[in-house]
Every structure is written in structure tokens, then in C-alpha cells.
C-alpha positions in Angstrom: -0.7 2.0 -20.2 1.1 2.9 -23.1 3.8 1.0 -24.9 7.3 2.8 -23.7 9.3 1.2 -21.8 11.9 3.0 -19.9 15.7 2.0 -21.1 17.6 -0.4 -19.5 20.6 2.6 -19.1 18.3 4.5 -17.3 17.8 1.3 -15.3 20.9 0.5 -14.5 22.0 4.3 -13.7 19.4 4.1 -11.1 21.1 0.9 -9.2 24.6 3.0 -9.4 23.1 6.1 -8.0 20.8 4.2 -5.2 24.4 2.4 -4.3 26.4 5.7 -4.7 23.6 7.5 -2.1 24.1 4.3 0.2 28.0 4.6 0.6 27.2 8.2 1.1 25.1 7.6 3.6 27.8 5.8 5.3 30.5 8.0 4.8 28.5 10.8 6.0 27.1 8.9 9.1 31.0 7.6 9.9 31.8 11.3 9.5 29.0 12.5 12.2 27.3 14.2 9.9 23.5 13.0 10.7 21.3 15.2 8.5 23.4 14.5 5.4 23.4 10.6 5.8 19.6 10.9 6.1 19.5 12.8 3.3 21.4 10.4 1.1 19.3 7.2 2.6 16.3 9.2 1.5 17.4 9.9 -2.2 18.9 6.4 -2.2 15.7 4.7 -1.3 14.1 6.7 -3.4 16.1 5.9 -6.4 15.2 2.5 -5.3 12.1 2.7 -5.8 12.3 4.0 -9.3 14.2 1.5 -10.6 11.6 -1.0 -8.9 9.1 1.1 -10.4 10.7 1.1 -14.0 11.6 -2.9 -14.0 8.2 -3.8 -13.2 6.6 -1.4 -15.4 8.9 -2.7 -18.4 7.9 -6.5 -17.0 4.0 -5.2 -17.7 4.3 -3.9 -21.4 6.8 -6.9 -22.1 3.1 -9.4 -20.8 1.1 -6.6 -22.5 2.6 -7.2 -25.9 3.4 -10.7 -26.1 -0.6 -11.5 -25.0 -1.7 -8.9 -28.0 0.1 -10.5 -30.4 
């Protein structure tokens, strides 16, 4: 694995847009709109799982380095 870690901005705009899909979702459902809301759960979890993703992946080359050195 190389060494680049992905940005903790690019982190943290992940947790806003996976809540923003969420509240979507919800407004969307509360609005009877069915295919939207699982639209926005999908690209919400999905966004979760990237910022999973990226915050283990940074954890890994953070171990990586420290155990080189």
C-alpha cells in the first residue's frame, strides 16, 4: 500500500454528505416519495462506507510508518 493518506477534509465532508443523504432520505420518505428516499439511503450508506473506508485506511499507513521507522 502506498503512503497517501486521504485528508481529513475529505473525511469529514463524507460524514456531512452521508448525514445530508440521511435527512434526505427522510424528508423524501415523509414527503411519499419512495424511490427518492431509497435513493438518498443508498448514496448515504455508501458515503458511509467511504469514510469507513478512508479512516481505516489512514489508521493502516499511520501503523505502517510508525513500525518502519
Amino acid at each position: 500500500m502506498d503512503g497517501k493518506k486521504i485528508h481529513p477534509l475529505i473525511l469529514l465532508n463524507l460524514l456531512f454528505n452521508g448525514i445530508a443523504m440521511g435527512i434526505l432520505a427522510h424528508d423524501m420518505y415523509s414527503e411519499s416519495k419512495i424511490g427518492y428516499s431509497m435513493t438518498f439511503i443508498v448514496l448515504g450508506i455508501l458515503f458511509l462506507l467511504f469514510l469507513t473506508y478512508g479512516v481505516v485506511r489512514n489508521q493502516r499507513i499511520i501503523e505502517a510508518n510508525s513500525s518502519n521507522r
